[in-house]
N, C-alpha and C positions, 0 to 999 in steps of 0.2 A: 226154782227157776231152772230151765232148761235151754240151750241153745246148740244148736244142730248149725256147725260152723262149717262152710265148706269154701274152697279157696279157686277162685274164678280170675280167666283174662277179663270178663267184663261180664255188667248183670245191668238188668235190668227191672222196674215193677212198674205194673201199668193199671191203674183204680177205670173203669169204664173207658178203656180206651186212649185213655191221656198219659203216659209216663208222668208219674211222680218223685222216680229216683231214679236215677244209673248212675253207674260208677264204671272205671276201668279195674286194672288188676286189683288185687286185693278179695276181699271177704265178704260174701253172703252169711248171713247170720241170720236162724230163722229163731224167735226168740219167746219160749212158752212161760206166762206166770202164772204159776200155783198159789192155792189159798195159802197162808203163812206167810209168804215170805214177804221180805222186806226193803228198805232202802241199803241197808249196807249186803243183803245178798245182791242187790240189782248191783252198784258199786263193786263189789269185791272181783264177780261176773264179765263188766264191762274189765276190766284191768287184766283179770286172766285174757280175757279176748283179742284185749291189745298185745298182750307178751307173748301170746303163743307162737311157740315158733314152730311154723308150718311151710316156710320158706326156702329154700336150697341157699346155700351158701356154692363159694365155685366148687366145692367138694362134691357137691349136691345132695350135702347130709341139711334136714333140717337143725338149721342154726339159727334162721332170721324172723323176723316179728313183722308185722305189721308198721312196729314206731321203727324198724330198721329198714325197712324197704320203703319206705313213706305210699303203704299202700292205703287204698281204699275200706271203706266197708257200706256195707247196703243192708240197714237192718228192718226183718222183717214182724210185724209183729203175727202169731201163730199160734193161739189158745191148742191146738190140736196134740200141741207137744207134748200137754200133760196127759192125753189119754188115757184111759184102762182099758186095756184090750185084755183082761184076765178072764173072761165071761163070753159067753155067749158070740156075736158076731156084730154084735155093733157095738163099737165104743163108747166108754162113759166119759162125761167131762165134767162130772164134779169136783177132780180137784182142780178144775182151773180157776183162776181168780174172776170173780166177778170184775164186770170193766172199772168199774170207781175205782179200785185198788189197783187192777194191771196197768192202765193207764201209766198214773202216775211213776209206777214201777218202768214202765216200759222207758218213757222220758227219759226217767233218771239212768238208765243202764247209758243211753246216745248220748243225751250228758254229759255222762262218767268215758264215753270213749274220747269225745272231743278235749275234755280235761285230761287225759293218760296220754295227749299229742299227739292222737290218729288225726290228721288233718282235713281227709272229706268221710264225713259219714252222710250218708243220705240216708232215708227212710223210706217205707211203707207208711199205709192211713191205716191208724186205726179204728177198726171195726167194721171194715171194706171186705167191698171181694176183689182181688187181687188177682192180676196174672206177672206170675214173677218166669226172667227168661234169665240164664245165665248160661255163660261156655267155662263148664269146667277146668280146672286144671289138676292135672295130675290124674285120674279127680283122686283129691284128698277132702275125708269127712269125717267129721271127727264132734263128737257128741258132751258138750258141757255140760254137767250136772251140779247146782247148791244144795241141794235135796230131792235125791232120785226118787219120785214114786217108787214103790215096789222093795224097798229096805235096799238099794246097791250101796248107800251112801254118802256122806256129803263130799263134794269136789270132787267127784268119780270123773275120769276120762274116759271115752269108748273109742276105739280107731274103727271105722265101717269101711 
């Protein structure tokens, strides 16, 4: 499972036209599932998501979370996460999880944040075409990894 977290004054997603989620401050999450993985990486996932502290304190060192600033999140779901760009020039998406399986992965990750006391998550449709609008902040981007395609590891951080 992968999620490319990046932290907005406000976001938006819009399926044919209609907004189906915004949110104010807080967290876009775009959110990719791989073949294998499971309920407790979707779980473990959403929890790192909530704690991460990508926040300014008045220092304006990250020190604050998500469940400390009672921010938002806007989660998107995004098979493209799991890419192979290791070939050629067009990417593979074999390891992403077929829908029956991402699905329910997907769920349980928004699930797992409303249970961790993130109080609005809003979402994306899964299996849409989506236009997702956000205003950065910071911008801070920062790349969650369960199991990195490619050997990086499990629970790898990336700062972008």
């Amino acid at each position: 499972m992968r999620a490319v977290v990046q932290r907005v004054v406000e976001a938006s997603v819009a399926v044919a036209g209609e907004t189906v989620g915004r949110i104010g401050p807080g967290l876009v999450v775009l959110l990719g599932v791989a073949t294998g993985d499971d309920d407790a990486e979707a779980e473990r996932l959403a929890t790192r998501t909530a704690r991460l502290r990508v926040f300014p304190d008045a220092d304006g060192r990250f020190a604050r979370s998500l469940l400390d600033t009672g921010g938002d999140v806007l989660v998107v779901p995004n098979f493209t996460l799991v890419a192979d760009t290791g070939r050629g020039h067009r990417p593979s998406f074999t390891a992403a999880a077929e829908p029956a399986l991402a699905q329910p992965l997907y769920r349980r990750y928004v699930e797992r944040l409303g249970e961790a006391g993130v109080a609005t998550v809003a979402t994306g449709r899964f299996g849409a075409a989506m236009r997702v609008t956000l205003v950065a902040d910071g911008p801070v981007t920062i790349v969650l990894d369960t199991a990195a395609p490619g050997g990086r590891g499990r629970g790898s951080v990336t700062l972008l």
